[in-house]
N, C-alpha and C positions, 0 to 999 in steps of 0.2 A: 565289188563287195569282197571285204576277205572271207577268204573260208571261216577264219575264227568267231564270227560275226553271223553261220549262216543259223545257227541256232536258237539264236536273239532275236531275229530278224522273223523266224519261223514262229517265235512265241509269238511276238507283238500278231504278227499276220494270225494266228489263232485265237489270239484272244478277239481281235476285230470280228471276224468270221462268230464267236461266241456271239459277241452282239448282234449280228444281223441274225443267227437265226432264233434272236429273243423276241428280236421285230416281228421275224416272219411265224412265227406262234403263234402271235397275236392276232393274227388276220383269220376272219372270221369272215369267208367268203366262197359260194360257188362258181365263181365266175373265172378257175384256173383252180387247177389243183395244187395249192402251198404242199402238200404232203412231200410233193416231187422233187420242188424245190429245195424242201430242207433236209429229203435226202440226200441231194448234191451236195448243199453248202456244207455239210453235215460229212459226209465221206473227203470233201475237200480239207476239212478241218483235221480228220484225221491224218491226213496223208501229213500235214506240216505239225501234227503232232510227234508222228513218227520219224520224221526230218530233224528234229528237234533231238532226237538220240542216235543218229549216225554219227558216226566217227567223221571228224575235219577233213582229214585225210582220205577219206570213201567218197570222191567227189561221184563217180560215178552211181552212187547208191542216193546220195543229195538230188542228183539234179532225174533220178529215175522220182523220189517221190513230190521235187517239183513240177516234174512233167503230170502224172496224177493228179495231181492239187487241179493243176489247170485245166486238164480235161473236164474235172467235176464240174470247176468253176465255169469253164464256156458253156458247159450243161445248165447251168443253174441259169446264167445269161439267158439261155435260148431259150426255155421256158417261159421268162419273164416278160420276154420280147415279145412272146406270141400273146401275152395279155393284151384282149382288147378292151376291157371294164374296165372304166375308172377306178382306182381303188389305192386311197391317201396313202397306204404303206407302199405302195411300189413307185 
């Protein structure tokens, strides 16, 4: 991917991320804690919001709040995985 691209690239990936934790709002369920959840997807969100105003050239500062994003995001994963309830939004 070019650098010039990475801030496009960062929107689309936030706006998706917006969607899912519109999904995960909506679940109405004891059976896992959504709160934790959509603080992950939610601080991952930010981090490629803040991706999104680094300078092209700041590869290093790019790919610090890529790495970010992703830690939230395996967070958010590993939560979800531990769901043992059935439950249509997951």
């Amino acid at each position: 991917m070019a650098l010039s691209n990475v801030g496009a690239t960062a929107a689309t990936g936030r706006a998706q991320l917006g969607r899912a934790l519109g999904a995960l709002q909506d679940i109405r369920t004891t059976a896992f804690d959504v709160a934790k959840i959509v603080q992950e997807v939610a601080r991952a969100q930010g981090e490629l919001f803040q991706l999104e105003r680094v300078p092209a050239a700041n590869m290093q500062g790019q790919l610090a709040h890529v790495a970010r994003a992703m830690e939230h995001l395996a967070g958010s994963l590993q939560l979800l995985q531990d769901v043992r309830q059935r439950v249509p939004q997951v």
